[in-house]
N, C-alpha and C positions, 0 to 999 in steps of 0.2 A: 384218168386217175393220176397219171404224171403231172399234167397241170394243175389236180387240185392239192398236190404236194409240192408242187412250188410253189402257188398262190399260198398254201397254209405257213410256208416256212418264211414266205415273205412278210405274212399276216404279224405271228411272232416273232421276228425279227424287230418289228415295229413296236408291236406291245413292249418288249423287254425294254427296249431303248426308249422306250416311253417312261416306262417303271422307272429307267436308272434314271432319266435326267430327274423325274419329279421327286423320285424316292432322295436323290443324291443330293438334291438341292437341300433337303432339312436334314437328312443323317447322312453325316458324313462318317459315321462310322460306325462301321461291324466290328464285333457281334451287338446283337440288340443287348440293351438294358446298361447301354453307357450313357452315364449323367451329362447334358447335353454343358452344363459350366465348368464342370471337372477334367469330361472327357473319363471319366472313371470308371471301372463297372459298378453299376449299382448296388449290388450283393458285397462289392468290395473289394473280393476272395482271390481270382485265380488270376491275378498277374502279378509283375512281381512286386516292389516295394524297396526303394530306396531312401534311407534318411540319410540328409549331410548335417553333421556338429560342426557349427562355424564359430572358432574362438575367436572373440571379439576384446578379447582382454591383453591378447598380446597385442606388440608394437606394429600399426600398420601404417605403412606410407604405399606412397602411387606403386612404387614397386610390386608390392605383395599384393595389393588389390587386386592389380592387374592378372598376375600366378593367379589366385583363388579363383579369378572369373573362368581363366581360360581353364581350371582345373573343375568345377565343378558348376559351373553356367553357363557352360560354351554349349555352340550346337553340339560341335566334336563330343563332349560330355554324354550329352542325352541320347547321344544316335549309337553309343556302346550300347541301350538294352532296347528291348525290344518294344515296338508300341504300346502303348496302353500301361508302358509300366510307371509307376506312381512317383513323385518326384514330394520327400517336404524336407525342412530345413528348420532348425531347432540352432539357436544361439547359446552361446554365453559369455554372458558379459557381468554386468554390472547387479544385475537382478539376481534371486535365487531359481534356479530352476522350476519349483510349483507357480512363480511368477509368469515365466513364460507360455506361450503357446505353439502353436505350431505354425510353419508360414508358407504358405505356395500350398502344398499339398492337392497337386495335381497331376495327370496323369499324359505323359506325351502323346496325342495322337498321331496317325500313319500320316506319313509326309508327298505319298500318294507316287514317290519317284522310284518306280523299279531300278534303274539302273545300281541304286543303293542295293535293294536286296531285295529277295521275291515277298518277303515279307512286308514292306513298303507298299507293294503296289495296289492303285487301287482294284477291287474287285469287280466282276459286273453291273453290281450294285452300288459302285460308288462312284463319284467322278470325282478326277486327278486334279482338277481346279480348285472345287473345294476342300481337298485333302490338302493340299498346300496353303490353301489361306488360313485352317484352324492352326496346321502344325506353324508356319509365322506367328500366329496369333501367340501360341505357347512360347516361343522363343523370345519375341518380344515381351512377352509380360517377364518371362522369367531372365530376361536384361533390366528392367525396370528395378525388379526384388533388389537384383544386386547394387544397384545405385542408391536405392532407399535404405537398406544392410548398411554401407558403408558411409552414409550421410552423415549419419550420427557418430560423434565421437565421446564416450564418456572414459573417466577413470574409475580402474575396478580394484577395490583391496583385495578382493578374493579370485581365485580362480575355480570355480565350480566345476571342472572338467569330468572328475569321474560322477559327480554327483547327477550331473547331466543327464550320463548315459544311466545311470543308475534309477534314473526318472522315467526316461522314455518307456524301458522294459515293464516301470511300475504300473505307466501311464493307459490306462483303458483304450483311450482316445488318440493311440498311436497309429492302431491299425498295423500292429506289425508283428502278429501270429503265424504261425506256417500255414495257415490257408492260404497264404500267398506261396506262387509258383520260384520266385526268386525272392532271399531279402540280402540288403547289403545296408552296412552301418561304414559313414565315411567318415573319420574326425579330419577337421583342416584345424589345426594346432600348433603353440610351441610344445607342447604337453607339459606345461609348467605347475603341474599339477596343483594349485594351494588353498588349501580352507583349514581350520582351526584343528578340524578331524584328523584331516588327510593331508600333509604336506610334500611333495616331493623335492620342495624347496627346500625344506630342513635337512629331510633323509638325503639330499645328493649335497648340502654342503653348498648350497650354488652360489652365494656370493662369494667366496673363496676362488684362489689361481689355481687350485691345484681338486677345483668339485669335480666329482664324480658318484655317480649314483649307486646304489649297492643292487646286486641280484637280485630277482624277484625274490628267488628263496630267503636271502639274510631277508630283504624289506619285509617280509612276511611274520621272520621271527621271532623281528627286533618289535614289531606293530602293536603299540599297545590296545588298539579298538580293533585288533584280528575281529571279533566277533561280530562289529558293525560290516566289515569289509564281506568277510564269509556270508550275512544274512541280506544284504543289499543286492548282492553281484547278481548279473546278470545271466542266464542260461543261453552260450550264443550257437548251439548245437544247428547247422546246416544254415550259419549266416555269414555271409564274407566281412569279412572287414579290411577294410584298408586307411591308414595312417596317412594324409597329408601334414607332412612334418616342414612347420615352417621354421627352418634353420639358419638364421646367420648370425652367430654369436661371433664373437670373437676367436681370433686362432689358438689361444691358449684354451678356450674352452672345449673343443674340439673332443677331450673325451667325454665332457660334459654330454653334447649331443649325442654320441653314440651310445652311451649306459642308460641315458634318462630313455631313448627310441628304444633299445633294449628290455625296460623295465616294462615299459608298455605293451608290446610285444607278446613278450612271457605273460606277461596278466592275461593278456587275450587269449594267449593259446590255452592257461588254464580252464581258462571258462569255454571251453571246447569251442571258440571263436574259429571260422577258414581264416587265418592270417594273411590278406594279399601282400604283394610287393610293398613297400612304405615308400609313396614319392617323395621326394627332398625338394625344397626349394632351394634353389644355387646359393652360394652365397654373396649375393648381390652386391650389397652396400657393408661389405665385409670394414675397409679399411675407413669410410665414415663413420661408422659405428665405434669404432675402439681407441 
């Protein structure tokens, strides 16, 4: 009986390692009912959801390309959440918002490398070779997005920035309801806010030496379309958000930066936004600019 319980544990030992390499070779990854182009769950629902807002309307040179990549296309970027979690990317630029679509809109797979984290690793049912050629695959494609993003350069009279977000939340086809486990809304911005509606151009005075933007409270009471602002906004109750604030104005404008990040800020937290930290980009090419 002792031998037919070693014979039987050798038997499956075999089977199992049979199942993983053949099962491993076509899914690479658990749980069932991930879209095998997406990497996504099917259903959609229970992982988390990140969108990045890339302003395409402020001033971009190598400089800032380069910030935006390592800030929200980098591996470094995607390996802060957790597998499976959903990655799309929504511009503005030159277009109006209902023009655009959504881009990338895919989901990280596990990278198959314990040493990152127990989450990572593969399971018995998956092998570590294949986990690493899909999670390359994603990282690659999503270095390509950023080269193609910034290929194009047009000039935009307007800047659509609240209207953007104001889209997304409108938009069916966001996929970005609390049936996801995590959501997070990223802007990468000057937050130069400007359309016909909505300026924060006017309200901070900014072609002026001495602009400065007023509190959300005055911007609020001074508003003649309050009503558009109030029925537009977004509900951002249990979504983080975080501000990449592309900064380098000149020295004199310096309160500039800090009232206008301010005004932004305070809107978010009204609309019961998690306000993360706001990254700054340095100010690089401070003294060619002015």
């Amino acid at each position: 009986s002792y031998m037919k319980n070693i014979v039987l544990i050798k038997f499956l030992i075999v089977f199992l390692l049979g199942i993983n390499s053949a099962y491993a070779a076509k899914f690479p990854n658990i749980p069932k009912g991930i879209d095998s182009n997406t990497y996504c769950d099917k259903k959609g629902g229970s992982f988390g959801h990140v969108i990045v807002v890339l302003d395409l309307t402020t001033t971009l040179d190598e400089a800032r390309i380069e910030f935006i990549k390592d800030q929200v296309f980098s591996k470094e970027f995607y390996m802060n959440y957790d597998p499976f979690t959903k990655f799309s990317y929504f511009l503005v630029n030159h277009n109006e918002p209902t023009k655009q679509k959504f881009l990338f809109s895919k989901c990280r797979p596990k990278t198959g490398d314990g040493n990152l984290s127990k989450i990572e690793k593969a399971t018995l049912f998956e092998n570590t070779k294949v986990l690493n050629t899909y999670s390359s695959r994603f990282f690659k494609e999503a270095n390509e997005l950023h080269n193609k993003i910034f290929s194009v350069k047009k000039d935009s009279k307007y800047s659509y920035i609240y209207e953007t977000i104001a889209y997304i939340f409108q938009n069916p086809k966001s996929d970005f309801k609390s049936n996801h486990s995590h959501r997070e809304l990223i802007v990468v911005s000057d937050l130069m806010q400007n359309t016909k509606r909505l300026s924060f151009y006017r309200a901070c005075n900014a072609n002026s030496d001495n602009a400065l933007c007023p509190t959300f409270n005055d911007f609020m009471k001074n508003l003649s379309d309050k009503d558009y602002l109030i029925a537009t906004s977004p509900n951002g109750t249990n979504i983080n958000l975080k501000l990449v604030y592309l900064n380098n104005r000149c020295e004199t404008n310096k309160s500039l930066d800090k009232s206008l990040k301010k005004l932004w800020e305070n809107y978010f937290e009204s609309r019961k936004f998690r306000v993360l930290n706001t990254i700054h980009q340095t100010d690089i090419n401070i003294l060619e600019d002015c």
